[in-house]
C-alpha positions as CSV (number, residue, x, y, z in Angstrom):
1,X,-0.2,-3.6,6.8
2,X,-3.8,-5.2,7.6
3,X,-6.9,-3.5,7.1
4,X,-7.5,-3.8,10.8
5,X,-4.5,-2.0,11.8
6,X,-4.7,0.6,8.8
7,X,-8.5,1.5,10.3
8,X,-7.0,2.0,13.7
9,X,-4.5,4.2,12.6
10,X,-6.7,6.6,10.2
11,X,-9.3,6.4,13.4
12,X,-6.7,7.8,15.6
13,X,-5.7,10.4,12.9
14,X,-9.3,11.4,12.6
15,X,-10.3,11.9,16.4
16,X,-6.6,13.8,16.2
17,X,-7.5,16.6,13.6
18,X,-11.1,16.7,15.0
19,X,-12.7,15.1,11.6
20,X,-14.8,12.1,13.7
21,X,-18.4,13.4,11.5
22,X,-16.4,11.6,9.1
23,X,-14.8,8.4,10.2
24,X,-17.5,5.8,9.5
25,X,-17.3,6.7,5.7
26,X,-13.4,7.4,6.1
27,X,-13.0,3.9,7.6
28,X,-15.1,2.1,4.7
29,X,-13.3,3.8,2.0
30,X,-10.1,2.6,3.3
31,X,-11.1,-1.3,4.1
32,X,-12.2,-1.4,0.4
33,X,-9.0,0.5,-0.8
34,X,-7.0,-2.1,1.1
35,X,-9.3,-5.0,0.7
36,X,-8.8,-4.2,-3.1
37,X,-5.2,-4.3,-2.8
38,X,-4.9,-7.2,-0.6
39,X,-7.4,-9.7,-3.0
40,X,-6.0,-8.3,-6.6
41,X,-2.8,-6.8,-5.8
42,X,-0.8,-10.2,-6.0
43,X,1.6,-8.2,-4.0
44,X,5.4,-9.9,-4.5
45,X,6.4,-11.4,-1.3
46,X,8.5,-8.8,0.5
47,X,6.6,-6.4,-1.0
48,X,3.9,-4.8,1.9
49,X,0.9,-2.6,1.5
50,X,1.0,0.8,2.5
51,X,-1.1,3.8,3.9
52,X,-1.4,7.4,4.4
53,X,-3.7,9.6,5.8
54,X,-3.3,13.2,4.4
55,X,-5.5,16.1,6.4
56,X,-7.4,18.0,3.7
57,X,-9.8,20.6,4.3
58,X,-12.4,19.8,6.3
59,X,-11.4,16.0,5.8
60,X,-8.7,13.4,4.6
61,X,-7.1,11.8,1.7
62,X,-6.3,8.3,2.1
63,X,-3.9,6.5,-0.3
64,X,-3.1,2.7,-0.4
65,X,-0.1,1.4,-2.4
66,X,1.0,-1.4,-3.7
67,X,3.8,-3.0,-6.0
68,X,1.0,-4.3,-8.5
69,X,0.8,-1.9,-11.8
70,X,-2.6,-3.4,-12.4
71,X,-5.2,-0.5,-12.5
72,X,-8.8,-1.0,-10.5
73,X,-11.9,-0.3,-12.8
74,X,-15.1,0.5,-11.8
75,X,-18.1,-1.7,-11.7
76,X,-21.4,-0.8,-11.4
77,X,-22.5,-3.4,-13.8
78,X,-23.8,-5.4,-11.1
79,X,-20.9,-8.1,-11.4
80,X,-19.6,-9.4,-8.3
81,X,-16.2,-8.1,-8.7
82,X,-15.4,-4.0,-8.3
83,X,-18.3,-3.1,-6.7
84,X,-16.4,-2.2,-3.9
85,X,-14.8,1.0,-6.1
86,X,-18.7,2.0,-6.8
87,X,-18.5,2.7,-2.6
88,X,-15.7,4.3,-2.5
89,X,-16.6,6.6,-5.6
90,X,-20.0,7.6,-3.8
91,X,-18.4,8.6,0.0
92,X,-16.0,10.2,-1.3
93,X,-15.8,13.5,-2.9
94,X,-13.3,12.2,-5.7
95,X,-10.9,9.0,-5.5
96,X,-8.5,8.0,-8.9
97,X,-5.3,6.0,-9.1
98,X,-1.5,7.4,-9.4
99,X,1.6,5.8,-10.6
100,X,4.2,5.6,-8.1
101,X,8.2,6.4,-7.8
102,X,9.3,2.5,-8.7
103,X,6.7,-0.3,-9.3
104,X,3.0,-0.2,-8.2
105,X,0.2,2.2,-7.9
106,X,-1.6,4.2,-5.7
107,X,-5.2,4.2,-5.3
108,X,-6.8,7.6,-3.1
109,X,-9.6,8.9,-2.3
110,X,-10.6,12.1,-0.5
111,X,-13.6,12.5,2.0
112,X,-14.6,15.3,3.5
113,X,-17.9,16.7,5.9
114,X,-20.9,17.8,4.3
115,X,-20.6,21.7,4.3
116,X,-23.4,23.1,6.8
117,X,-26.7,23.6,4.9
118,X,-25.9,20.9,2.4
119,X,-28.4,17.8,2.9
């Protein structure tokens, strides 16, 4: 799956369950996820990328899998590489990796909307 086409579908789930206060830090937490996958996966050929969009309370878990057992760390080193995890650990309200049934991982986070009264 693409990033492009993984952000269309999570925006339609959103709009769906009435969660669009959070789509714009839904939508960057899953074109890192999948960005991650895509660049360090080394995904065997055959093998695709997938999504799913869970409704949580008052927001959404999204999950990314891949065939690659390699384990994403997080960087906030200031190095070039992994930064992108430091984003997704910071809009969302907490995000960590799963094996998987077979070969791979699965890489998640959950974001949800600021309870009222919370700045």
């Amino acid at each position: 799956m693409s990033v492009r086409r993984a952000r269309g579908e999570l925006g339609s789930a959103l709009a769906n369950w009435g969660l669009a206060a959070i789509e714009d830090a839904a939508l960057l937490v899953l074109s890192e996820l999948m960005t991650n996958a895509v660049v360090h996966a080394r995904v065997p050929p055959g093998r695709e990328i997938e999504t799913q969009f869970l409704p949580q309370p008052n927001g959404v878990r999204i999950q990314v899998d891949d065939a690659d057992d390699t384990r994403p760390q997080l960087n906030d080193q200031g190095m070039e590489s992994g930064r992108g995890l430091v984003l997704v650990a910071k809009l969302s309200d907490r995000w960590g990796v799963s094996g998987r049934n077979g070969v791979g991982k699965s890489v998640w986070a959950v974001v949800t909307a600021p309870r009222e009264g919370w700045a």
